[in-house]
Each structure stands twice: as structure tokens, then as C-alpha cells.
LODO-29472 format. One record per residue (C-alpha): x negated, y negated, z negated; chain. Coordinates in steps of 0.05 Angstrom, whole numbers, plus 5000, padded with zeros to 4 digits. Example, Ala and Ser with C-alpha at 12.3 -4.5 7.8 and 13.67 -1.06 7.14 Angstrom:
BEGIN
@c1 4754, c2 5090, c3 4844, kette A
@c1 4727, c2 5021, c3 4857, kette A
//
This chain:
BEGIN
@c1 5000, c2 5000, c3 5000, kette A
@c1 4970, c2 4931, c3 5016, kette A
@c1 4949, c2 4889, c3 4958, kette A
@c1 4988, c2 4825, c3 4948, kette A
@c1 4958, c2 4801, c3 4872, kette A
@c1 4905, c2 4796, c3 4831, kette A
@c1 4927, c2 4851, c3 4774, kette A
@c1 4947, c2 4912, c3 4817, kette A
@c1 5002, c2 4926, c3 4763, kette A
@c1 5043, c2 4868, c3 4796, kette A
@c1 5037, c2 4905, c3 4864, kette A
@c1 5084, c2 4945, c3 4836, kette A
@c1 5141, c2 4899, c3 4841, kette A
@c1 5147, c2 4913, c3 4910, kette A
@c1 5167, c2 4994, c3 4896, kette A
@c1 5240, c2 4976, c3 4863, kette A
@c1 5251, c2 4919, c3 4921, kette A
@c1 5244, c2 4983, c3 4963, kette A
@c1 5287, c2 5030, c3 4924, kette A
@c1 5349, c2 4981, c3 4906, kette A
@c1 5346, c2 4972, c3 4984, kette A
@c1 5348, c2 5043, c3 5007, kette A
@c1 5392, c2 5051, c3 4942, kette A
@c1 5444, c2 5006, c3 4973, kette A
@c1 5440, c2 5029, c3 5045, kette A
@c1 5438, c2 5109, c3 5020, kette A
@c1 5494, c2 5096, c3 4956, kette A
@c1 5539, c2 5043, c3 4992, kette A
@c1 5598, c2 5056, c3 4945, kette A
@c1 5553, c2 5048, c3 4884, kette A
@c1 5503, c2 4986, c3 4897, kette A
@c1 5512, c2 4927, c3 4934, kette A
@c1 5434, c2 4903, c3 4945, kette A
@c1 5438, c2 4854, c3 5008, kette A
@c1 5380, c2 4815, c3 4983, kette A
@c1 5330, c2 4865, c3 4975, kette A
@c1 5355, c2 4897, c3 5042, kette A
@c1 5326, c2 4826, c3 5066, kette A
@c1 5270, c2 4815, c3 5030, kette A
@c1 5248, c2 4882, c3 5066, kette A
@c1 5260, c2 4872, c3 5133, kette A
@c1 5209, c2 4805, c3 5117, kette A
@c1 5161, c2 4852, c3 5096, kette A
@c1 5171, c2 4897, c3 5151, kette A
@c1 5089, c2 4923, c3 5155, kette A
@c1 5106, c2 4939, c3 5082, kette A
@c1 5103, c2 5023, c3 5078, kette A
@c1 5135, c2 5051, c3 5015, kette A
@c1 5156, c2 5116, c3 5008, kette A
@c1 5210, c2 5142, c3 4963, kette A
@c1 5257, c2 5188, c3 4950, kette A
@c1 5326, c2 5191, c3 4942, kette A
@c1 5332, c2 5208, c3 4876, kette A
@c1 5277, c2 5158, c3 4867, kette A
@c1 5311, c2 5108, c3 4903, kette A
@c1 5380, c2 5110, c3 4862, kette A
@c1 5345, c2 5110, c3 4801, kette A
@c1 5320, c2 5041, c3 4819, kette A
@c1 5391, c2 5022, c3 4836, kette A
@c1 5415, c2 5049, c3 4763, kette A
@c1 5365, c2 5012, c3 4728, kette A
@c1 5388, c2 4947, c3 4760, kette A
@c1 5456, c2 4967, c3 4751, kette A
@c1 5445, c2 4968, c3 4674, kette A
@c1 5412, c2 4914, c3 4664, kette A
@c1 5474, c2 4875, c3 4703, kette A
@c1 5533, c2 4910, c3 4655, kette A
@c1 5489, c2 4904, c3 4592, kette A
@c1 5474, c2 4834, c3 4609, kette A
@c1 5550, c2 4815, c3 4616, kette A
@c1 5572, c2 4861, c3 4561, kette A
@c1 5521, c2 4809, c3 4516, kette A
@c1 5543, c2 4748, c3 4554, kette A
@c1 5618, c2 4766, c3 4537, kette A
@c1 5602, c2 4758, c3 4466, kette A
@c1 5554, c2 4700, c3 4478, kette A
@c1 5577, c2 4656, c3 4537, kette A
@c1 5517, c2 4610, c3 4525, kette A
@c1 5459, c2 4652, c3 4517, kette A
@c1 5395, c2 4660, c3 4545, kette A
@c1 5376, c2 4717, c3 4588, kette A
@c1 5297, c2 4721, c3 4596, kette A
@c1 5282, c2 4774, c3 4648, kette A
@c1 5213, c2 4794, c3 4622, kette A
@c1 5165, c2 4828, c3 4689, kette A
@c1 5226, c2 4792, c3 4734, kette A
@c1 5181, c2 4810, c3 4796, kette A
@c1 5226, c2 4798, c3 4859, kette A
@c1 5291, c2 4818, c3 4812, kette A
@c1 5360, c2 4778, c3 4845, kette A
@c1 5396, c2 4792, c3 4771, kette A
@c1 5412, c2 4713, c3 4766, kette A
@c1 5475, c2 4711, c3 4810, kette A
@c1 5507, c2 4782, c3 4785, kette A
@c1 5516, c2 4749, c3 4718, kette A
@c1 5517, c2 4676, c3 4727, kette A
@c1 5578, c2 4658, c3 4678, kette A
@c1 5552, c2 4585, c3 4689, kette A
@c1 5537, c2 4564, c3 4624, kette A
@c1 5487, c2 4614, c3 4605, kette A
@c1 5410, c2 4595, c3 4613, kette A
@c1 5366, c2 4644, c3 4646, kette A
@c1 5292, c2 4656, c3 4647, kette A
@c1 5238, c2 4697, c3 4705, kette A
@c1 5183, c2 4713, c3 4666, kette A
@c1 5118, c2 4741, c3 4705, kette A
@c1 5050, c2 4731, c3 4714, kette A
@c1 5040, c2 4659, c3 4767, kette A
@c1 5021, c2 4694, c3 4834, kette A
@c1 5085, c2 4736, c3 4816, kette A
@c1 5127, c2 4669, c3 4812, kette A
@c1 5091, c2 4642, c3 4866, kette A
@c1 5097, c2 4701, c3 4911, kette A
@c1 5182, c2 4701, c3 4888, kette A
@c1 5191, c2 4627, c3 4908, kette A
@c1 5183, c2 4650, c3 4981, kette A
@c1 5240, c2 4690, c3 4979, kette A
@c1 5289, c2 4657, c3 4921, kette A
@c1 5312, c2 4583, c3 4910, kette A
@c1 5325, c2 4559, c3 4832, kette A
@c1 5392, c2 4557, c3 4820, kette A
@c1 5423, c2 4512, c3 4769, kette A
@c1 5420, c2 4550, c3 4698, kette A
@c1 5357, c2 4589, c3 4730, kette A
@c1 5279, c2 4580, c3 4705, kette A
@c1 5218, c2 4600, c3 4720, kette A
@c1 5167, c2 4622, c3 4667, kette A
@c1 5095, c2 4638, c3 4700, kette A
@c1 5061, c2 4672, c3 4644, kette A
@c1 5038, c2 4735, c3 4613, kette A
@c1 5085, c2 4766, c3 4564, kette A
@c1 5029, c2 4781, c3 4516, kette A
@c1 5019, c2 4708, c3 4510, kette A
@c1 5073, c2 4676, c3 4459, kette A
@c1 5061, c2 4612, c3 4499, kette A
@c1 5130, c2 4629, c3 4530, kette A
@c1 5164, c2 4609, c3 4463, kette A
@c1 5161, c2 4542, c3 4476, kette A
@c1 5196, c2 4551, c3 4539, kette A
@c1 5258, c2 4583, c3 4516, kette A
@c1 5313, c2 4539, c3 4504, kette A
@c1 5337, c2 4583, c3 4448, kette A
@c1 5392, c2 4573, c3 4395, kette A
@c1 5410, c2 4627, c3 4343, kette A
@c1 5496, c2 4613, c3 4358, kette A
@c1 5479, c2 4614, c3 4432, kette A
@c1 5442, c2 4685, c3 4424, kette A
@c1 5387, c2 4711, c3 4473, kette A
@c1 5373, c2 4780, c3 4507, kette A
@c1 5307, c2 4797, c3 4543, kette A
@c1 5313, c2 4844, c3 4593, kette A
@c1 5244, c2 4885, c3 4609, kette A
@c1 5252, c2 4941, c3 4658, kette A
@c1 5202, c2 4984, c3 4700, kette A
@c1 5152, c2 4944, c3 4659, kette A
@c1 5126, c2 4978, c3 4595, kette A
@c1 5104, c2 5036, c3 4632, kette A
@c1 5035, c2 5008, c3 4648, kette A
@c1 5019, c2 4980, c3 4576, kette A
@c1 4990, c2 5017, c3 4519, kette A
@c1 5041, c2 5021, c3 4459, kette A
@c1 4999, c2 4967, c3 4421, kette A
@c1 5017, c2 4914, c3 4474, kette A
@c1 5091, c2 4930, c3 4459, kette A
@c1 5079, c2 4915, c3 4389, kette A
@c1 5048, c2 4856, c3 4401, kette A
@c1 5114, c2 4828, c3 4439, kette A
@c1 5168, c2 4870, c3 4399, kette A
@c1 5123, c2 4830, c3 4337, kette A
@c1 5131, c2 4762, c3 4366, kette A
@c1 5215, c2 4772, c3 4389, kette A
@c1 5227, c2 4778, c3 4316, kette A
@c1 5181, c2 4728, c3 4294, kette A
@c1 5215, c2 4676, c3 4341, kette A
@c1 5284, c2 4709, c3 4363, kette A
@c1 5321, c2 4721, c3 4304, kette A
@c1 5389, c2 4762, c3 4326, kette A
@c1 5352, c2 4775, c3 4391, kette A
@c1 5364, c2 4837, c3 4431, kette A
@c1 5303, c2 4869, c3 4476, kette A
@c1 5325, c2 4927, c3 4523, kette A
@c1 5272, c2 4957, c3 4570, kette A
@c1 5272, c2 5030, c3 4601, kette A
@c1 5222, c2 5086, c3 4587, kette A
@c1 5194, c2 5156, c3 4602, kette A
@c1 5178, c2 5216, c3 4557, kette A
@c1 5114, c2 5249, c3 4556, kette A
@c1 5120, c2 5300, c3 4606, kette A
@c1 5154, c2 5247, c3 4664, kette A
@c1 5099, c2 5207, c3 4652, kette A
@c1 5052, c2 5255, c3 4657, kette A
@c1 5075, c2 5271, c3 4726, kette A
@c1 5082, c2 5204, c3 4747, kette A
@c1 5001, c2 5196, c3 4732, kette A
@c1 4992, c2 5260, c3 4765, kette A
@c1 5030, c2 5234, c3 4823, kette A
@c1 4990, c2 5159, c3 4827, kette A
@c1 4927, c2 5194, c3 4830, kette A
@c1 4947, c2 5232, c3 4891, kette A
@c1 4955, c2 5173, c3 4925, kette A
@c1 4884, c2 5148, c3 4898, kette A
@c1 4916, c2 5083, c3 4847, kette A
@c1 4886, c2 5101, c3 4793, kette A
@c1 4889, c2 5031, c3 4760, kette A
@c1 4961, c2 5035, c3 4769, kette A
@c1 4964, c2 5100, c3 4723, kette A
@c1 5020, c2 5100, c3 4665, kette A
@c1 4995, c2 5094, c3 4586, kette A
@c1 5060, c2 5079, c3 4547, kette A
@c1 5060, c2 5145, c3 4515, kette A
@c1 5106, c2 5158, c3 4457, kette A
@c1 5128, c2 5228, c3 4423, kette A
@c1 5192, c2 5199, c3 4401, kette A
@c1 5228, c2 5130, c3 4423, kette A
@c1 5257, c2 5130, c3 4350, kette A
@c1 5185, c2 5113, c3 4316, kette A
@c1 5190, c2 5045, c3 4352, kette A
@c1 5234, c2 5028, c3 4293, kette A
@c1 5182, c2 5026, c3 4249, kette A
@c1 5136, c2 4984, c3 4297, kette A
@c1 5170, c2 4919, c3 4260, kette A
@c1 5204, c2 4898, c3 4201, kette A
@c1 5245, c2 4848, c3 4242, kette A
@c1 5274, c2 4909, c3 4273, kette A
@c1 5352, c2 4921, c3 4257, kette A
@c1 5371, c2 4970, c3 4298, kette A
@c1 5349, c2 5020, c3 4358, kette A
@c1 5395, c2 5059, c3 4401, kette A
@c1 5371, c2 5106, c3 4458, kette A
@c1 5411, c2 5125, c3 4522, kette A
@c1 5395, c2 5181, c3 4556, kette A
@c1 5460, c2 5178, c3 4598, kette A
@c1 5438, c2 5135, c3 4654, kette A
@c1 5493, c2 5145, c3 4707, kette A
@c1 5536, c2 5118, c3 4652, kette A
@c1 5537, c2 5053, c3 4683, kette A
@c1 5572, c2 5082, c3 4748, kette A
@c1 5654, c2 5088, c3 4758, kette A
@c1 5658, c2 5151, c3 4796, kette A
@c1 5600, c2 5197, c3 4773, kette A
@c1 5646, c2 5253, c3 4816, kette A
@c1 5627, c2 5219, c3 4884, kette A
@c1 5544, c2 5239, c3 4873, kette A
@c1 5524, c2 5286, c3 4920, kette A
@c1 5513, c2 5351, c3 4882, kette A
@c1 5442, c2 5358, c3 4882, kette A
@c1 5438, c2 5292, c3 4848, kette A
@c1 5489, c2 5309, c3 4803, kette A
@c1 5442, c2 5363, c3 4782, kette A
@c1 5377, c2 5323, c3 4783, kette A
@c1 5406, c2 5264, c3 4739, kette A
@c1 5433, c2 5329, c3 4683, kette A
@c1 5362, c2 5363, c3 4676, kette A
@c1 5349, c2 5290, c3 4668, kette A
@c1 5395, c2 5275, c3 4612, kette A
@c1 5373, c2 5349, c3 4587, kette A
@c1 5306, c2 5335, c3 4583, kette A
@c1 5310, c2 5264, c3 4556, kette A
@c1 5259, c2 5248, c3 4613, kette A
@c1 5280, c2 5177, c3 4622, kette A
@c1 5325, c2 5136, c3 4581, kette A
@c1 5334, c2 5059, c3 4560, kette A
@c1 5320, c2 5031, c3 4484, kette A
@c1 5361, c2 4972, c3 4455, kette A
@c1 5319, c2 4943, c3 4406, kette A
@c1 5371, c2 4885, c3 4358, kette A
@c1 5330, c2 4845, c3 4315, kette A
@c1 5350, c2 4815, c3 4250, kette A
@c1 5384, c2 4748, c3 4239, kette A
//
């Protein structure tokens, strides 16, 4: 794949523009994805290869983040969303209520590199920074009644578990209330996953957030409240009955095996 930044981890970004396209033009009935469709056809030398398992799996994760967003913005028509790792993510309009404030965090080539393809919209910001930084606290236009949920998916796979404390540690240290939801893999997926990247010769791309057991990020802070794990990632859809079979079977031995699954981390008040 060609390079496009600095910190090969942000090359990346371009895998889930590929899959919520070929998720929407493969899964019409379940994903509506014009604007990656697009932003593909612009970067029509670009040669990614995925499946179709892989593919829809992009389109659920992007389909969760949407309904947990508005499930939150239902309670808290004024909040702020910050979309930690945004990459070229087009979450903005799906949830726009217009009155809540919402944030594209990622490195500055990243933000750079999005600007090509997406305008600022009114209610929309752009935060060029690195998460790991707590610079981006004095960004956030954040007020406890108003509520804010940060939103971090496809991203914690490439840091080591100590980086994830490090931002779990300053959310509760500057978010009180806050919620933090992000996906993850067990052991053995991302075991695979490596074994998979150094087929294709990226080994600086290789996965390290290994964890035994998502639970023990409870104890990672104080400021945590409460943790909940979903293993049921098609839960999201309206008609699981319309999946072709094999996927049917395929998203199971997922659920089964607990091989990929998103945390909700609430902090306290």
C-alpha cells in the first residue's frame, strides 16, 4: 500500500474508507456509505484488499458508533462528541442534532490529508493532535450538564495497554461523567491479525494492545464507574435474518469466541 504519512499507523485510515465502501456497495440494505464510495473512486491507484466479512465488519463498527452516539445525544442534546483517531470518518452528518459540538481528533497530516476530502460544517472542529498529549483539553468546549462521549474505534489496536492508561487517566481527570467507547480484539484475533501484517511485510503496523480480559480495564483508574462489554456486534442491525448464511455463521463463532467486541468505559461525576 503506498505511504501517505509520516507514522505508518495513520496509513491505516485508509483500510476502513475501503471496507465501509465495499460494505455499502456489498450490504446495500444495511449501510448507506456514499461518501467513502467517493472518496475511493479519488483514490482510484489506491489497492486494498478485503474481504467480505472484513468489509461488513467495518460497516458495523461505523454503524455503532452512529446509534451509540445518538442513543447519548438523546439524553444529552448538547454534548460533545470527540471522535478520537477520526481518520477520514464522515460520522458528523449521521448525528448532527444541531446543537451538539463535535470534535476530529488525529495526528496534523491526518487533518490535513481529511480537509481534501471534507468541509467544516457548523457544530464541527478539527483537533490536529496526538491523543497521548492532554493538550486537547483545552480544546474541548466541555460542560458537565452538556455531557461528552469520545468515540475511539479501530484505534487502540496499535498502542500498548500503557498508552490507554495514559488517556483513560486523563478522561477522568478532565471529563467527569464522560463516556469513552472504543472496539477491541482478544488475544488470539490479534494474534492472527499480526500473523497476517507480517505476510504482507508491515511489520511496524503490527497490533500490541493485548489484554487477557477486557474486565481488568476497570481497575486501570479510579475515575472509572462502570465498564460494559458487547460481544453482540450485529446488534446494531434491524434484520440480522437478511445476512447471508455464511456470515451469519462467521459473526456467531465470533460472538462465541469473544474475538472482537466494544468496551463502554462511564466515568465518574
Amino acid at each position: 500500500m503506498d505511504h501517505y504519512f509520516k507514522n505508518r499507523i495513520s496509513d491505516t485510515l485508509l483500510y476502513p474508507v475501503a471496507g465501509r465502501a465495499y460494505a455499502s456497495k456489498n450490504y446495500p440494505q444495511y449501510f448507506h456509505f456514499k461518501d467513502n464510495e467517493t472518496i475511493l473512486r479519488k483514490l482510484h491507484h489506491l489497492k486494498i484488499e478485503l474481504s467480505q466479512t472484513q468489509s461488513f465488519i467495518y460497516g458495523l463498527r461505523h454503524l455503532y458508533s452512529v446509534e451509540e452516539s445518538k442513543k447519548f445525544i438523546q439524553k444529552h442534546p448538547m454534548a460533545s462528541i470527540v471522535n478520537i483517531g477520526c481518520g477520514l470518518d464522515c460520522l458528523f452528518p449521521e448525528i448532527n442534532n444541531g446543537q451538539i459540538k463535535f470534535y476530529n481528533m488525529d495526528l496534523p497530516d491526518v487533518i490535513t490529508f481529511r480537509e481534501n476530502f471534507y468541509p467544516l460544517a457548523q457544530g464541527e472542529y478539527h483537533l490536529s493532535c496526538n491523543f497521548l498529549d492532554d493538550s486537547f483539553t483545552k480544546m474541548i468546549d466541555f460542560r458537565k450538564e452538556h455531557g461528552v462521549l469520545f468515540l475511539m474505534t479501530g484505534v487502540i489496536h496499535y498502542f500498548p495497554p500503557k498508552d490507554i492508561k495514559k488517556l483513560i487517566h486523563i478522561i477522568g481527570q478532565h471529563y467527569p461523567g464522560a463516556i469513552l467507547l472504543f472496539d477491541c480484539k482478544n488475544i488470539s484475533a490479534m494474534r492472527k491479525s499480526n500473523r497476517e501484517i507480517a505476510k504482507k511485510g508491515i511489520e511496524d503496523l503490527r497490533m500490541k494492545f493485548f489484554i487477557k480480559d477486557p474486565l481488568e480495564i476497570k481497575s486501570w483508574s479510579p475515575m472509572i464507574q462502570e465498564i460494559s462489554i458487547n460481544y453482540d456486534l450485529d446488534s446494531v442491525l434491524k434484520d440480522r435474518g437478511q445476512l447471508p448464511f455464511g456470515l451469519q455463521m462467521t459473526l456467531m463463532a465470533f460472538k462465541k469466541m469473544k474475538s472482537l467486541y466494544f468496551v463502554k468505559l462511564t466515568f465518574q461525576e
